[in-house]
N, C-alpha and C positions, 0 to 999 in steps of 0.2 A: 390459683394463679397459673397463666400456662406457662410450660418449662420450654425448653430445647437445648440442645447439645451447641450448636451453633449457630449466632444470629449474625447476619453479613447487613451494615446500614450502609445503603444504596446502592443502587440498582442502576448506576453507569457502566461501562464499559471495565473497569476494576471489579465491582460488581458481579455483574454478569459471570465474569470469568473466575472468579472464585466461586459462584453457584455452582456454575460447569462442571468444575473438577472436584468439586468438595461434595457434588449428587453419587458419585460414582465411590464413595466411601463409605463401604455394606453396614450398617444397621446408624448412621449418624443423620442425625435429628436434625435439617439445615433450613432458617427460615430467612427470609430475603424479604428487606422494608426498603421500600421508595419507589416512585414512580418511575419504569424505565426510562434512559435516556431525557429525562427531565429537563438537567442545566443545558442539555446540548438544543434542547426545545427551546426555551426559554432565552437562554443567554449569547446564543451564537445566531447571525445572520443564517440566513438558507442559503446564500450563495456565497460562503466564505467557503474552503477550502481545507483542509487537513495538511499539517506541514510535512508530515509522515509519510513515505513511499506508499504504493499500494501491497506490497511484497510484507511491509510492516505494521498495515492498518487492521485487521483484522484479530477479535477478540479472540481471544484463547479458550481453547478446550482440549482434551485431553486425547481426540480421535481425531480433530482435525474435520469435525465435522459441520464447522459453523463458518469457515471462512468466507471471506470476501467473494472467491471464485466458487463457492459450493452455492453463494449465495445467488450471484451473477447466474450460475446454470440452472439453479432452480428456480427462478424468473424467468428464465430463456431469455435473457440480455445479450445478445452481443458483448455490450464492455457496459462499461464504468468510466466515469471522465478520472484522468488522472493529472492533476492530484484531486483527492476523491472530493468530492461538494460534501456542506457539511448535509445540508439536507439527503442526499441517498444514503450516510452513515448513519443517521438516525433511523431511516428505516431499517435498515440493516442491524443496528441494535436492538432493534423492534423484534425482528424477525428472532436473532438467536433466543430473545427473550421467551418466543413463541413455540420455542423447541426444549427450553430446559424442564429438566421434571421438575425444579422448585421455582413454583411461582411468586415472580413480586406481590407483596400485600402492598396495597397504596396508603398503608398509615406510615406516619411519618416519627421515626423516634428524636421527642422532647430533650428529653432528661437519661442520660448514663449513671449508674450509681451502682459502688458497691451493697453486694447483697448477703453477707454471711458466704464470702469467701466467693460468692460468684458475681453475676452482672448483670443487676436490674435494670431496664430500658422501659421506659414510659414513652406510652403512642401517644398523639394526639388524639385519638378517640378516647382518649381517660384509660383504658387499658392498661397492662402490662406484660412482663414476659421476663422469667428470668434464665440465663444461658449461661453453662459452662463458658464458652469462651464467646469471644466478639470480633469481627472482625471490621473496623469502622474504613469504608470507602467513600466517603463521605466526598470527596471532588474538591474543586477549587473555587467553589464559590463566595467561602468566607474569606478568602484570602486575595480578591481585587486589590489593589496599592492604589494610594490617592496621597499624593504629596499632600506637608502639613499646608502650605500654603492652602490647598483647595477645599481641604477636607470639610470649614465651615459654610462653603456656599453651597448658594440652593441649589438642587438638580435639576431645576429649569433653566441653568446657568451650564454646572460643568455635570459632565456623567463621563462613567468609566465606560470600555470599548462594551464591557461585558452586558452592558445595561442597552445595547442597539440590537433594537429586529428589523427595523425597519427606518428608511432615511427620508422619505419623503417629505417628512415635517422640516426638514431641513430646507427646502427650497427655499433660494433670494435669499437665503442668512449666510451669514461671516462666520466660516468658523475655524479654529485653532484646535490643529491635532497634536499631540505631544506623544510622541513614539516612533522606536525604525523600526519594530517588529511588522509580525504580519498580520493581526490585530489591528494595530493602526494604518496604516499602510492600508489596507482592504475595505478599515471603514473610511478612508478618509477617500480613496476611491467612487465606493458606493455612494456616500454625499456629493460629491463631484457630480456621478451621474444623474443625480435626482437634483442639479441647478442649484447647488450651493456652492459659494465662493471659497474655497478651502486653501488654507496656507501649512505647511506640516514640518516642526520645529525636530529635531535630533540632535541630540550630541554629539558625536561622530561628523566628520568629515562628509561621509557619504553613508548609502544605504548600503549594507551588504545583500548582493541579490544571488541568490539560492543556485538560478539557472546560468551563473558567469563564472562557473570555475572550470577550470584547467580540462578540456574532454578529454585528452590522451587519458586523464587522470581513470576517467571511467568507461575507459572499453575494458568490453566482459574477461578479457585477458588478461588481464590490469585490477581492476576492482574489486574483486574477493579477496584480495590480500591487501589493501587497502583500508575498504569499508566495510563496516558492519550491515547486516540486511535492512536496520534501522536507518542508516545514513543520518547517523546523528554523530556531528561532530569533524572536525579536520579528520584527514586521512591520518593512516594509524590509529590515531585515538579514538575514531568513530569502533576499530576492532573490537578496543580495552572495554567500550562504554556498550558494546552489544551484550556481554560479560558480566551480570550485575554481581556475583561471588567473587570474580577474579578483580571487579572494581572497589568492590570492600575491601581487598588485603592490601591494596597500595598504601603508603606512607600516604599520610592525610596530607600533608604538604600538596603532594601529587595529586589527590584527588580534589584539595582547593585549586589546583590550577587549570587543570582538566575539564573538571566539570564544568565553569563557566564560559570557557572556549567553545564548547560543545553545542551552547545551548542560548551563543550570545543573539540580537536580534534580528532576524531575518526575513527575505521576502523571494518569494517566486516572481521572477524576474517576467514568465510571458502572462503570471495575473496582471503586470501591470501593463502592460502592451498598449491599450487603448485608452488610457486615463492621464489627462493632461494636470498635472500636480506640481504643486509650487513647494519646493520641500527648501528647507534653510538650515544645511551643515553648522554645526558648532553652535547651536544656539537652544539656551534651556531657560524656563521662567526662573526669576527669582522672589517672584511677589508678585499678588494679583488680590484682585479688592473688586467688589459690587460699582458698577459707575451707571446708575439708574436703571434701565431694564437691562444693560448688559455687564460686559467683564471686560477688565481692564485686567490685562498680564504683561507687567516687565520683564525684559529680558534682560541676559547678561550683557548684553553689548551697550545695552545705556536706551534702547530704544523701548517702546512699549505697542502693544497690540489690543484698540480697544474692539473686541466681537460681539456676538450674538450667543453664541456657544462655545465650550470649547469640551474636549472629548480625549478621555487622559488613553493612550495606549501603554500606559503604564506596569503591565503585564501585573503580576503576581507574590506576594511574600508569604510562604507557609508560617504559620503558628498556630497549630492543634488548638491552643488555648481559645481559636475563634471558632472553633464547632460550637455552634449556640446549645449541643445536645452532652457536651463536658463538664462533670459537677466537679465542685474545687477538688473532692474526696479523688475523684481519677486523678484528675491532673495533678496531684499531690505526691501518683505516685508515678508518676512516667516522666522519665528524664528528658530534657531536652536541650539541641544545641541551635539557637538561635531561631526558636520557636520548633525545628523539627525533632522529631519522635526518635531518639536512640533504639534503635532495631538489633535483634540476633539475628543470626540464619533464618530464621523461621516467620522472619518480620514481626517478633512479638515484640511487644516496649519491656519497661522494667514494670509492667502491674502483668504477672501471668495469666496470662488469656487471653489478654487484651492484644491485637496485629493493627498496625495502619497498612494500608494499601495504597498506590499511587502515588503523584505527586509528592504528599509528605516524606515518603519512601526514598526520597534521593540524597537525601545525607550521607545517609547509609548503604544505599547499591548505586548512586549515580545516578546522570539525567537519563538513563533509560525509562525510569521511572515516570518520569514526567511524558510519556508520548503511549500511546495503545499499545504498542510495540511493549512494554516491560510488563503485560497480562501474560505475556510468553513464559515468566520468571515467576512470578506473585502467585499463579494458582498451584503451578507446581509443588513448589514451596511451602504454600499453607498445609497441600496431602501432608508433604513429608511428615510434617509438625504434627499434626492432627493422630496420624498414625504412629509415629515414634512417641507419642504423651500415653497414647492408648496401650500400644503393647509395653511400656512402662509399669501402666497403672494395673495391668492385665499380670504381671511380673509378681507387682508389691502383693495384689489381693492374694496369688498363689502361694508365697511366702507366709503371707498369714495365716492361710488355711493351715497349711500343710506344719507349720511352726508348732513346739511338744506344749503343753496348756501348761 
């Protein structure tokens, strides 16, 4: 059976960036499963957009050797549109991918399981592998949110935003968006574009748009003592939430209040410049039902909307427990608060060896976590860990050597 010291599941943008830094760690055995940049293939439109500054989009390494502008001059581009398309980030994850000495394997790990104190991981090629430690970046794709209402219809009815590459088939159909993010928002555009009649329900009053705050607020004179390089978050709190160590030691009160401030739903206000959309403040389904080829959805107001489609921009709920690759044995032993992964310093859970990376990651350091911007914190991080367990274990073996028989 093959061994390794460290196995990294998946090969996104978390991914990547723990390869980066965790390659540069002299005799450690580091192997990398999934196909790069995959979900962002897959699951994201080409002409959506990254919410992340350009200053913040860029995967991490440890020379600084892979960034957005290392990447731009080794193209010989000119620029980059800002805010970046999702399609040149994929290639650009492409690209770093092309530069790390640990190459992605394209098998895909099934099954997690304890192994006699370490970490069996089962490919889908029938394989195995077992690894001192794991580090699971596995993304957010088990973690789509679909109200109980929707969950039973068919997906020729409703689909999450995550489940759209393409809107064409949308044409002459009616369809019901549900979200003020920029997920919905962006597809409910895109169908727009392609001749569908779209309506887009929010809770909220209005949309919050990205590009309408306060400028005094961000002249360069101004804005470093304000916001974090992230720009995630109201001023001030965007500093605390650039900080994912100094976001961990706040009283939890503070970082239940903060964190969802930071990271409530928004939109780039000149993505929507030329898209004529019917959005309807204060208004959420409360029940919705098959009504022959289409969807019937009541709303709170008493009225109901019967469509063609409707497309949840419902954004996201972490719970490790939906990595389809989590046998009950792990998850048996890692804590958790409200489906997330209780983390140390080190971003390990309570099963040692075992790290989540990314998005799960924000209980515990903050919505930094949640955006490409927190690879900045995560790969770091893992060295420390990696190296501080080693010159430990390096510590104990000399002790024993050197211990009277």
């Amino acid at each position: 059976m093959d061994t390794c010291d460290v196995a990294i599941v998946g090969a996104g943008p978390y991914g990547l960036a723990a390869a980066s830094h965790l390659q540069h760690v002299k005799g450690l055995d580091v192997r990398l499963f999934g196909r790069p940049m995959t979900f962002w293939e897959r699951h994201m439109p080409e002409a959506m957009f990254l919410r992340s500054p350009w200053v913040a989009s860029s995967i991490a390494d440890p020379n600084r050797r892979f960034s957005l502008d290392v990447y731009r001059t080794a193209y010989g581009l000119d620029a980059l549109d800002y805010p970046v398309p999702v399609r040149d980030f994929i290639r650009y994850g492409r690209w770093v991918h092309e530069h790390l000495t640990v190459a992605a394997e394209p098998s895909q790990v099934t099954r997690l399981d304890l192994d006699r104190g370490r970490y069996r991981l089962l490919l889908d090629t029938g394989d195995a592998v077992v690894a001192r430690r794991v580090i699971v970046a596995g993304g957010i794709q088990p973690f789509a949110y679909r109200p109980d209402m929707f969950r039973d219809l068919p997906a020729a009815l409703v689909t999450h935003t995550s489940e759209q590459r393409e809107f064409t088939r949308f044409k002459d159909k009616n369809v019901l968006v549900i979200g003020a993010g920029q997920s919905a928002l962006e597809a409910a555009g895109f169908m727009r574009a392609a001749g569908a009649d779209v309506e887009v329900l929010i809770r909220n009053p209005t949309v919050h748009w990205l590009g309408k705050k306060r400028q005094w607020l961000h002249a360069p004179q101004i804005r470093w003592m304000l916001y974090g390089r992230g720009d995630i978050g109201p001023a001030g709190v965007s500093l605390i939430v650039q900080y994912p160590n100094l976001f961990r030691r706040l009283p939890r009160r503070l970082q239940d209040w903060w964190g969802p401030r930071a990271v409530r739903p928004a939109v780039f206000d000149n993505l929507m410049a030329s898209t004529d959309l019917r959005i309807r403040g204060e208004r959420f389904p409360v029940r919705a039902e098959v009504a022959g080829e289409r969807v019937r959805v009541h709303l709170n107001d008493g009225t109901d909307r019967p469509v063609d489609h409707v497309v949840l921009g419902t954004g996201y709920r972490i719970d490790v427990a939906r990595y389809p690759f989590m046998s009950p044995s792990i998850l048996d032993r890692v804590r958790r608060v409200n489906g997330y992964p209780l983390l140390d310093a080190g971003l390990e859970t309570t099963s040692p060896g075992l790290h989540v990376i990314g998005a799960p990651a924000a209980w515990s350091f903050g919505p930094l976590m949640r955006f490409v911007a927190g690879t900045e914190f995560a790969g770091p991080a893992l060295v420390r860990r990696v190296r501080r367990d080693a010159k430990r274990a390096s510590v104990a073996t000399g002790a024993l050597e050197t211990s009277p028989a």
